[in-house]
Jmol script that loads the backbone (N, CA, C; Angstrom):
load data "model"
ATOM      1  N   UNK A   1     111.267  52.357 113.204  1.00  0.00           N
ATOM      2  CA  UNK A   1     110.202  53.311 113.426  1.00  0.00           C
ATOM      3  C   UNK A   1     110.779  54.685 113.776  1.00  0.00           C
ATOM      4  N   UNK A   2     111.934  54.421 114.558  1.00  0.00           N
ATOM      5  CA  UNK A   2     112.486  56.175 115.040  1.00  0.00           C
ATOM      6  C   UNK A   2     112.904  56.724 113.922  1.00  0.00           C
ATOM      7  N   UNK A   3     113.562  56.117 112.608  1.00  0.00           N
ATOM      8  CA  UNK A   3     114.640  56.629 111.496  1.00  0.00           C
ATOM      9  C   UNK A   3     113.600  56.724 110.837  1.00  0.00           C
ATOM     10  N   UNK A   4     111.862  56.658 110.769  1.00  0.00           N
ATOM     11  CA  UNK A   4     110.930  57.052 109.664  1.00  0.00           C
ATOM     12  C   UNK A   4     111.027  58.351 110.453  1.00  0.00           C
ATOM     13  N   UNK A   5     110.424  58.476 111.595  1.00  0.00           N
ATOM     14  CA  UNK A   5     109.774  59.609 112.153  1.00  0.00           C
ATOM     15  C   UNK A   5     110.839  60.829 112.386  1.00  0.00           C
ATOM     16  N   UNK A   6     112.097  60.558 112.505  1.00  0.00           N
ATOM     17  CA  UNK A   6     113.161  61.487 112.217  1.00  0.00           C
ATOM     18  C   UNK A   6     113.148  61.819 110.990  1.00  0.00           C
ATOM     19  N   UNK A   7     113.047  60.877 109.939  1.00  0.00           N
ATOM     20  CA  UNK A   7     113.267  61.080 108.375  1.00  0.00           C
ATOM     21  C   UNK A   7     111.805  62.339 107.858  1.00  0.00           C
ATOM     22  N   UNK A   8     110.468  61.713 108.710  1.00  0.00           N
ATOM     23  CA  UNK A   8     109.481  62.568 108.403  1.00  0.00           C
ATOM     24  C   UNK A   8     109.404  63.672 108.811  1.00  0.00           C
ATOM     25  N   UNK A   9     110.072  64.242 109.983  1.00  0.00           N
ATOM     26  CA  UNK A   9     110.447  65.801 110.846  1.00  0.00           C
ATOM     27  C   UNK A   9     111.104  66.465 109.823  1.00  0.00           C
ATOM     28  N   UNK A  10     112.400  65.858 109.178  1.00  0.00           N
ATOM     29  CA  UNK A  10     113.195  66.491 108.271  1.00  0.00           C
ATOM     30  C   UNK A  10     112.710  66.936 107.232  1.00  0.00           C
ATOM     31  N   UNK A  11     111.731  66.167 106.815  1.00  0.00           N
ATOM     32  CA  UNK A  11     111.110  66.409 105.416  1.00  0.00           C
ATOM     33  C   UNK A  11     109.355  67.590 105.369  1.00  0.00           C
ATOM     34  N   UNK A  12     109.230  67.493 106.715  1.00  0.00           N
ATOM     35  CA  UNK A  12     107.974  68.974 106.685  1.00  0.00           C
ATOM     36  C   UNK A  12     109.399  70.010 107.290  1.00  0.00           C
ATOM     37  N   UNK A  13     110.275  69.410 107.747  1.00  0.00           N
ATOM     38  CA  UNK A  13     111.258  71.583 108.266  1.00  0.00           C
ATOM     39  C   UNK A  13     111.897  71.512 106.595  1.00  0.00           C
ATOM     40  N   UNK A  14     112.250  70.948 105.667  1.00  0.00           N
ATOM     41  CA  UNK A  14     112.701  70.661 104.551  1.00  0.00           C
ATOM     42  C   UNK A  14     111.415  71.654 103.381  1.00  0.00           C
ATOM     43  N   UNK A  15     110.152  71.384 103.696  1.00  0.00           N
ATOM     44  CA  UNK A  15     108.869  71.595 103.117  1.00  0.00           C
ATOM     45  C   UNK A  15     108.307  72.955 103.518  1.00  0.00           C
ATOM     46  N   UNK A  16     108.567  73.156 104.940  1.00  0.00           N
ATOM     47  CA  UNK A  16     108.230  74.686 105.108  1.00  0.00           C
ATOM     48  C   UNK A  16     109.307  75.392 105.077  1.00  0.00           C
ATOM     49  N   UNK A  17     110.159  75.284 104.618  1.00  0.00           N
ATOM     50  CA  UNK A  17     111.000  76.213 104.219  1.00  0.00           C
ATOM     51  C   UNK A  17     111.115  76.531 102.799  1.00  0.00           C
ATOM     52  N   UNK A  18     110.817  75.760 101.792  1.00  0.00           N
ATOM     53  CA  UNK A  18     110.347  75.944 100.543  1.00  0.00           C
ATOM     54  C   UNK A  18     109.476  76.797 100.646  1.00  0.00           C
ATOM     55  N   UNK A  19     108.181  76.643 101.269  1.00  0.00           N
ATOM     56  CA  UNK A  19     107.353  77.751 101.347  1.00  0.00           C
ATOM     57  C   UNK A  19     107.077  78.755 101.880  1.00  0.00           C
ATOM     58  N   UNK A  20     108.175  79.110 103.191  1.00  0.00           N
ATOM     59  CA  UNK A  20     108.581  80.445 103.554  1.00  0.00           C
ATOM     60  C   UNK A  20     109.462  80.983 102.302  1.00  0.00           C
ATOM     61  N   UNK A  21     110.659  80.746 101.074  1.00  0.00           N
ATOM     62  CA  UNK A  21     111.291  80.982 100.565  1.00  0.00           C
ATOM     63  C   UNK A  21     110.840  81.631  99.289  1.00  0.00           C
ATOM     64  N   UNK A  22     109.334  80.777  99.032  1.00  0.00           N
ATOM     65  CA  UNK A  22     108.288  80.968  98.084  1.00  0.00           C
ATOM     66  C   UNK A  22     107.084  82.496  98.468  1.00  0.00           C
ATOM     67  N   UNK A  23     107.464  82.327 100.013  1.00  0.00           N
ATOM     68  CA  UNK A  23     106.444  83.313 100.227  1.00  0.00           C
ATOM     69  C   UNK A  23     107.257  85.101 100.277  1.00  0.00           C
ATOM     70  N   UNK A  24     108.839  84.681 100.516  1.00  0.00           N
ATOM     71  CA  UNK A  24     109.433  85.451 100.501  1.00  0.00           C
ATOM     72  C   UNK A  24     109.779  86.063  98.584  1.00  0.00           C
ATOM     73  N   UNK A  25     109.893  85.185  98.206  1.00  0.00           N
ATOM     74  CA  UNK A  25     109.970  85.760  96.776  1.00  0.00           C
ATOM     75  C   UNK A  25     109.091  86.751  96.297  1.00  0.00           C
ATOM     76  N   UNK A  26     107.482  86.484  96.753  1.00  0.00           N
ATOM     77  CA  UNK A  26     106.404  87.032  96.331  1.00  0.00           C
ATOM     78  C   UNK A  26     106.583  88.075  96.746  1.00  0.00           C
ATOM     79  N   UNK A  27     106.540  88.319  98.058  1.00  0.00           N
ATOM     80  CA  UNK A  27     107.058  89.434  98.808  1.00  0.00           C
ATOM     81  C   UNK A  27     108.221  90.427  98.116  1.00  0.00           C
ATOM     82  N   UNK A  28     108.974  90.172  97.651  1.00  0.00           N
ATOM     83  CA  UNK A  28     110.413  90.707  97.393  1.00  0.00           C
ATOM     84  C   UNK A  28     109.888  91.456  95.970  1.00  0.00           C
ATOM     85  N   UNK A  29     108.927  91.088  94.806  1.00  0.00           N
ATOM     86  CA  UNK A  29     108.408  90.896  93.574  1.00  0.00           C
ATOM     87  C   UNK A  29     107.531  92.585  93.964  1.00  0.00           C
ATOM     88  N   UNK A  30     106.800  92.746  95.203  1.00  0.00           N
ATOM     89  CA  UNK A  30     105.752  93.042  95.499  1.00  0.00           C
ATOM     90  C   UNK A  30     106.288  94.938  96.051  1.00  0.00           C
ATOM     91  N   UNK A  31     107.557  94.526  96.692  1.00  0.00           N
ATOM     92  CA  UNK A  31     108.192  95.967  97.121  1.00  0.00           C
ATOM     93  C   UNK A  31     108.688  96.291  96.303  1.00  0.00           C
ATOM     94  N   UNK A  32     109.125  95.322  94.558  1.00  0.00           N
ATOM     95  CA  UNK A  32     109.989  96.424  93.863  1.00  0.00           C
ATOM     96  C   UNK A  32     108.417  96.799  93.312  1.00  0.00           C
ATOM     97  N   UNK A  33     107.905  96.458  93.229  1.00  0.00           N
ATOM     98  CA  UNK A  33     107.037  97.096  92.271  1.00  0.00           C
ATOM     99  C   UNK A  33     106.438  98.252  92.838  1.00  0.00           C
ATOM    100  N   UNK A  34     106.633  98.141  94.259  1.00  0.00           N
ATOM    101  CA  UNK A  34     105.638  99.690  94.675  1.00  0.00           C
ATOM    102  C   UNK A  34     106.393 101.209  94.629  1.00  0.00           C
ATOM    103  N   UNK A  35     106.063 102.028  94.733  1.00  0.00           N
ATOM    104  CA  UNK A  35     106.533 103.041  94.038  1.00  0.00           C
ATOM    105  C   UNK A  35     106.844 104.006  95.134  1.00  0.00           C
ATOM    106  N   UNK A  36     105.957 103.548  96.830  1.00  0.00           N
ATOM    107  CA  UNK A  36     106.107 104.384  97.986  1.00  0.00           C
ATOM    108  C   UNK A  36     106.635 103.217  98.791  1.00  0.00           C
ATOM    109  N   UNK A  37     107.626 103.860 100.075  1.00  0.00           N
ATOM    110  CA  UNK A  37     108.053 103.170 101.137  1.00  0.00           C
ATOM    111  C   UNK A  37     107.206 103.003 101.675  1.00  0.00           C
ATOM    112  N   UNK A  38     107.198 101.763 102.622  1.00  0.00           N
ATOM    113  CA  UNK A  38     106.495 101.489 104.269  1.00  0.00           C
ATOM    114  C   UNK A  38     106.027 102.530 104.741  1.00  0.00           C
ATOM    115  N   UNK A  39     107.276 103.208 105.510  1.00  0.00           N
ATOM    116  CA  UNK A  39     107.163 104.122 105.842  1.00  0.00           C
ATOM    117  C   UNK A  39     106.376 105.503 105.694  1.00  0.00           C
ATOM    118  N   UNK A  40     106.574 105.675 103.853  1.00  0.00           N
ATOM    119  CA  UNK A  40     105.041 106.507 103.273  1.00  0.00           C
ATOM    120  C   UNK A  40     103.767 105.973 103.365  1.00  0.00           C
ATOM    121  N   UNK A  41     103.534 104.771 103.095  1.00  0.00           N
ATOM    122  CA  UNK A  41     102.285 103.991 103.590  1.00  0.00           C
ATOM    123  C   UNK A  41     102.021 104.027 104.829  1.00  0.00           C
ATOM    124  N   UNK A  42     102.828 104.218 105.934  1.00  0.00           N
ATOM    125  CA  UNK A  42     102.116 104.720 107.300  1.00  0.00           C
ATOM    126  C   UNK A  42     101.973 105.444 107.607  1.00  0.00           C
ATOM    127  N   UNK A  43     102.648 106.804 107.379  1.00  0.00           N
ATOM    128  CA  UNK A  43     102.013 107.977 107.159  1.00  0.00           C
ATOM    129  C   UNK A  43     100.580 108.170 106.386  1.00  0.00           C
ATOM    130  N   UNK A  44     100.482 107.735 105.241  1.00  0.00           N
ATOM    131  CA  UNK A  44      99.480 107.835 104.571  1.00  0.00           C
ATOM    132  C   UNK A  44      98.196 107.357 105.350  1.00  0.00           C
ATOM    133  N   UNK A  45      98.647 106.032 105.679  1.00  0.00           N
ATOM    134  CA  UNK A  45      97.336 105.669 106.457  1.00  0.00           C
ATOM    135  C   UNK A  45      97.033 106.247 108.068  1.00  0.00           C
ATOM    136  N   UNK A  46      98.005 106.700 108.761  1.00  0.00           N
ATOM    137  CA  UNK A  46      97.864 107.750 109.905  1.00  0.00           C
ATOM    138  C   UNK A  46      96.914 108.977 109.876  1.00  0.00           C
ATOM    139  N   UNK A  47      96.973 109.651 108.555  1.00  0.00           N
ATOM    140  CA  UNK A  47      96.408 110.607 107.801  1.00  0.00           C
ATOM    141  C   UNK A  47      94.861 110.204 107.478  1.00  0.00           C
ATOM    142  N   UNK A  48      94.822 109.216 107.293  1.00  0.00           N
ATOM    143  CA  UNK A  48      93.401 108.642 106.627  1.00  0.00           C
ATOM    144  C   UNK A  48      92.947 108.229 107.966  1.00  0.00           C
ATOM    145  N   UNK A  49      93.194 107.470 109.048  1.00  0.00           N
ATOM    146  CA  UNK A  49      92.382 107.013 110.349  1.00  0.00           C
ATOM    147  C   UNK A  49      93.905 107.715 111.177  1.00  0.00           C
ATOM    148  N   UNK A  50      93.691 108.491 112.201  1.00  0.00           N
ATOM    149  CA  UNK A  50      94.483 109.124 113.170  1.00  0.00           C
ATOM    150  C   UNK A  50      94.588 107.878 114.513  1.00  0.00           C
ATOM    151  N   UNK A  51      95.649 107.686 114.585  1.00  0.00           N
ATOM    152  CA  UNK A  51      95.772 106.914 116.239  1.00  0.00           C
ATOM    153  C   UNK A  51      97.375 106.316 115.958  1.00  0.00           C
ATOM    154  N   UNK A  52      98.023 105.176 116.026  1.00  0.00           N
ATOM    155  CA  UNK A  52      99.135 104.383 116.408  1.00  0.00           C
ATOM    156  C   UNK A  52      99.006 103.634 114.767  1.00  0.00           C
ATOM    157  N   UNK A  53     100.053 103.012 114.268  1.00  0.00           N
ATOM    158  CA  UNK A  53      99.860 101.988 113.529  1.00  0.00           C
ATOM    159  C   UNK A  53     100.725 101.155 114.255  1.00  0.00           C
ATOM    160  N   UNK A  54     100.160  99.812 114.113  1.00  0.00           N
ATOM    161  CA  UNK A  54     100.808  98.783 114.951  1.00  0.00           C
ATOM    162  C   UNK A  54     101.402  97.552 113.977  1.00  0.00           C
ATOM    163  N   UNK A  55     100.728  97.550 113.124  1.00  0.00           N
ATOM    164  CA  UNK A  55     101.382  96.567 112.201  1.00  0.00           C
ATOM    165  C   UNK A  55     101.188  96.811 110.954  1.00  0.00           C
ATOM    166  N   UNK A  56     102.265  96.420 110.199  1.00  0.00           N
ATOM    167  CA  UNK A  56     102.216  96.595 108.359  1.00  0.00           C
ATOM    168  C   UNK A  56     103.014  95.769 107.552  1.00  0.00           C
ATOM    169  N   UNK A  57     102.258  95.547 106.250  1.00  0.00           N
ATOM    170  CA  UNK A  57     102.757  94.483 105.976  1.00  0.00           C
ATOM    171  C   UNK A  57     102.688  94.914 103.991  1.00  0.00           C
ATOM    172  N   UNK A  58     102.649  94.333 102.900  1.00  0.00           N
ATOM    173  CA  UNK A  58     102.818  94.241 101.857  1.00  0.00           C
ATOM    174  C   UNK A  58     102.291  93.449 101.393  1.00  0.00           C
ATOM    175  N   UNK A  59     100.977  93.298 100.202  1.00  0.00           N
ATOM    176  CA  UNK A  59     100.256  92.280  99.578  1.00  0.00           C
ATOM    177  C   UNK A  59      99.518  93.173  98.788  1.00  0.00           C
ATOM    178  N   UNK A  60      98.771  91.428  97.832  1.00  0.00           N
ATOM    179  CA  UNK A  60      98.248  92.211  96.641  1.00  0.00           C
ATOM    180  C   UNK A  60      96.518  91.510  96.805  1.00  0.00           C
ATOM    181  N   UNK A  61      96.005  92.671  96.742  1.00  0.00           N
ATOM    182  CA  UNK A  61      94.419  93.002  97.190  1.00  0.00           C
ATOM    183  C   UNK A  61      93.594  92.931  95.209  1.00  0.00           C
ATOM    184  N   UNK A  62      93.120  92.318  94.735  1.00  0.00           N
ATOM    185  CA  UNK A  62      92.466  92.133  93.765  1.00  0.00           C
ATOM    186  C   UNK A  62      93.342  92.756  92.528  1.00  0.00           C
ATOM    187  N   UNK A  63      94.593  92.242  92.508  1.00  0.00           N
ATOM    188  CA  UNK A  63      95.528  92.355  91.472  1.00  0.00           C
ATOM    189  C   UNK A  63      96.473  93.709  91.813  1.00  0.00           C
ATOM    190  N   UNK A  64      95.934  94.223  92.381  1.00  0.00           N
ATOM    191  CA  UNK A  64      96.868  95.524  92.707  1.00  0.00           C
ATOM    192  C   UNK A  64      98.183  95.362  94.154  1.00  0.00           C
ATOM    193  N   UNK A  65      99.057  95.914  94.070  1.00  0.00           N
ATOM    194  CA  UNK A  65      99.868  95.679  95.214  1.00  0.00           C
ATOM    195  C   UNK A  65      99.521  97.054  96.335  1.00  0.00           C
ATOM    196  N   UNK A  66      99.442  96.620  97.161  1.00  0.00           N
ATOM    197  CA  UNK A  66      98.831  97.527  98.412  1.00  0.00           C
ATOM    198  C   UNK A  66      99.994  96.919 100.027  1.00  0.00           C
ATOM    199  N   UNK A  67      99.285  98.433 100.892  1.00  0.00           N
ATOM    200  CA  UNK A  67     100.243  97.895 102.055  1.00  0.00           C
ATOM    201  C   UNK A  67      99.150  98.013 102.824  1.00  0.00           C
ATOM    202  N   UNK A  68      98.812  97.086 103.984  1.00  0.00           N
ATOM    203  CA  UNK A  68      97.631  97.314 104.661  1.00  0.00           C
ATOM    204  C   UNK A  68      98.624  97.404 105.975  1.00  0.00           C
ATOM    205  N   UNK A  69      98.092  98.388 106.711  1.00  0.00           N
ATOM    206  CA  UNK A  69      98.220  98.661 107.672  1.00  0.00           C
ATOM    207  C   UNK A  69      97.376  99.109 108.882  1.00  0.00           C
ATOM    208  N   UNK A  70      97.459  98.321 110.174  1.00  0.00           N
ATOM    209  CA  UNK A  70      96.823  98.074 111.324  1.00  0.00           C
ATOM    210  C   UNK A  70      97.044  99.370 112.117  1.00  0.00           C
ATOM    211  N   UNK A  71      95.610  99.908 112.486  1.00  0.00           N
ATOM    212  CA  UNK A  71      95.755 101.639 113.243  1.00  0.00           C
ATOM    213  C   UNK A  71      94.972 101.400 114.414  1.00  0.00           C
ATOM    214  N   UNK A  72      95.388 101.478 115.656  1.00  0.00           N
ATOM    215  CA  UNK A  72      94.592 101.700 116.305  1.00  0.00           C
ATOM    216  C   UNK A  72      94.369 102.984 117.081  1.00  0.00           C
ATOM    217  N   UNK A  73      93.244 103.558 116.992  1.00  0.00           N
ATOM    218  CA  UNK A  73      92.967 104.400 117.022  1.00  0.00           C
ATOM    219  C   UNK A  73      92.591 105.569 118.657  1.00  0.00           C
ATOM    220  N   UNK A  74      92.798 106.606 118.982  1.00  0.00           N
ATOM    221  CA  UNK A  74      92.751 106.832 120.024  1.00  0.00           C
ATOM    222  C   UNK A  74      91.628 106.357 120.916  1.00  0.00           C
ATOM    223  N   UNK A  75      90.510 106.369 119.979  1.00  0.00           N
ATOM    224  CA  UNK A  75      89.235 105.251 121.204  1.00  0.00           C
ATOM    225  C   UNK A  75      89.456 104.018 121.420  1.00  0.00           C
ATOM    226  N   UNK A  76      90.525 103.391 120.649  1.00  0.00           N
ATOM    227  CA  UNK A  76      91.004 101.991 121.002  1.00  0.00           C
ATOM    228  C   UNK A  76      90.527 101.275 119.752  1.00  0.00           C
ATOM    229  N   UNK A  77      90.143 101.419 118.873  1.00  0.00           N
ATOM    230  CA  UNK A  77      89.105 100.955 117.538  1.00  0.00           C
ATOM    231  C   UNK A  77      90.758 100.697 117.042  1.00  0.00           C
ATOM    232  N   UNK A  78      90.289  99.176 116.733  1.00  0.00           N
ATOM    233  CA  UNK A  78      91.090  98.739 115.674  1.00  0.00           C
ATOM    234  C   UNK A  78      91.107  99.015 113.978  1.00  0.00           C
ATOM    235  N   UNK A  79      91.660  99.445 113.128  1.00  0.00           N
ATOM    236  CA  UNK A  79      90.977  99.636 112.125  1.00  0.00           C
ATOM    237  C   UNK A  79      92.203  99.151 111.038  1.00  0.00           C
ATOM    238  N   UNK A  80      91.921  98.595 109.715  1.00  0.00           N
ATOM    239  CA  UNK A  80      92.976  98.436 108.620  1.00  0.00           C
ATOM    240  C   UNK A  80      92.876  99.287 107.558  1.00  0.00           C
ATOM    241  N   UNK A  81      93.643  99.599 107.272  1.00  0.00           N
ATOM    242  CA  UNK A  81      93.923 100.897 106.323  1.00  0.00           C
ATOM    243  C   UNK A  81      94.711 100.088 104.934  1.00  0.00           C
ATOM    244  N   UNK A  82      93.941 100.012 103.784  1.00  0.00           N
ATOM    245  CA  UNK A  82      94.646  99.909 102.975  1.00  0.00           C
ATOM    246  C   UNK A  82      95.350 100.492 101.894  1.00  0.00           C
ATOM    247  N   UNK A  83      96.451 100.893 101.642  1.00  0.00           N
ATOM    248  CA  UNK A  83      97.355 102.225 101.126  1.00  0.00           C
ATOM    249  C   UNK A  83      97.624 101.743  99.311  1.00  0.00           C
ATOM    250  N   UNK A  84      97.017 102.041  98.166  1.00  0.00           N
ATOM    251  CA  UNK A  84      97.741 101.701  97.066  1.00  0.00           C
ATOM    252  C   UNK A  84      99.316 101.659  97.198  1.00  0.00           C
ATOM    253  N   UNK A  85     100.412 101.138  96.946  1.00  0.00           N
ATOM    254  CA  UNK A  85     101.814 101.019  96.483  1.00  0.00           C
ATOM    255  C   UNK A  85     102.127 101.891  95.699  1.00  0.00           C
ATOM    256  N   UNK A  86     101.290 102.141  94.441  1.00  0.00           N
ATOM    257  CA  UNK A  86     101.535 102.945  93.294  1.00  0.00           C
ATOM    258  C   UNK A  86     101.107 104.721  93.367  1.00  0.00           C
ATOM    259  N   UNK A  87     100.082 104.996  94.957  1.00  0.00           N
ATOM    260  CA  UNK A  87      99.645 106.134  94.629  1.00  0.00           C
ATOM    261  C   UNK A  87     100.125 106.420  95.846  1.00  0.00           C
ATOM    262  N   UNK A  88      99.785 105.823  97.061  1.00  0.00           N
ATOM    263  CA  UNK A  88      99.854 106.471  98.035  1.00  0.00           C
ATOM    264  C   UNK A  88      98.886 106.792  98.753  1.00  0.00           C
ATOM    265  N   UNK A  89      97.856 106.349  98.135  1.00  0.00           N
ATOM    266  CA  UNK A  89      96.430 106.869  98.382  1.00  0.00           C
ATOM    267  C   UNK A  89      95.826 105.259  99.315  1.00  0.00           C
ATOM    268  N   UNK A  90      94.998 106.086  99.835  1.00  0.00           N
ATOM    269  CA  UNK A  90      93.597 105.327 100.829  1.00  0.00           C
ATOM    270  C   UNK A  90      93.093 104.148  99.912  1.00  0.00           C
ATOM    271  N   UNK A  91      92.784 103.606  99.610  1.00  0.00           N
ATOM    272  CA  UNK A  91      91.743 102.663  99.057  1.00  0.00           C
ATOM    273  C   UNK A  91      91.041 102.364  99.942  1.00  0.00           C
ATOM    274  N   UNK A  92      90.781 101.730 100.833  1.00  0.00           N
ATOM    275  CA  UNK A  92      89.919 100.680 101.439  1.00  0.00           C
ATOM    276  C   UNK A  92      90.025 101.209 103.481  1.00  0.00           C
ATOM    277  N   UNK A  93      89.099 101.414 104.119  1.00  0.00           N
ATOM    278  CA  UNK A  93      89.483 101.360 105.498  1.00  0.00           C
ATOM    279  C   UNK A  93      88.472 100.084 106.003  1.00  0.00           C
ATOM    280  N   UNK A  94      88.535  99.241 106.611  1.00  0.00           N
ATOM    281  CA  UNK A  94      87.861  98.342 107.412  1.00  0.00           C
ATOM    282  C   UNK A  94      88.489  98.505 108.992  1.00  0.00           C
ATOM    283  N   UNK A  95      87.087  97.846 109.461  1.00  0.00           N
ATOM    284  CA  UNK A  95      86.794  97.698 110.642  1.00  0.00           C
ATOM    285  C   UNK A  95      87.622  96.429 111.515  1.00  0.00           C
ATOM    286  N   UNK A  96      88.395  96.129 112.532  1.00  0.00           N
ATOM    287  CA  UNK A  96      89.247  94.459 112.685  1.00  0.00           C
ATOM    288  C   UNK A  96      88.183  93.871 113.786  1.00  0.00           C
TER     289      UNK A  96
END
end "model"
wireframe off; spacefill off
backbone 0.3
color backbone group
């Protein structure tokens, strides 16, 4: 019974690492293709909602690759800013 349940530990850290490796590929696919840094994407979205950005990240929003980034704002308003990859531009602001 111990050499299944050792054998079964090995085989989900074995399993999520395939799919961190998988999630990292996508990822990797996703920054060559964009055309602005991080870094321009937080500016950009600083510009579009004014306050802190606190988190940012890289994904693709209805086929397009975008960087959404987390602003919170001087009244404390959380807000997500989503930045095209290819333009640089605003697309989308929501509310968190």
């Amino acid at each position: 019974m111990k050499r299944f349940s050792i054998a079964f530990l090995v085989y989900l850290m074995c399993a999520s690492v395939g799919t961190a490796w998988a999630l990292f590929d996508s990822k990797k696919e996703l920054v060559s293709a964009a055309k602005i840094s991080m870094g321009e994407a937080i500016d950009a979205a600083v510009q579009a909602v004014p306050g802190k950005a606190v988190e940012a990240y890289i994904d693709d929003e209805d086929g397009r690759t975008v960087f959404e980034v987390e602003i919170i704002t001087d009244q404390g308003k959380t807000q997500e800013v989503y930045i095209d990859a290819q333009t640089g531009v605003a697309q989308k602001i929501e509310d968190e």
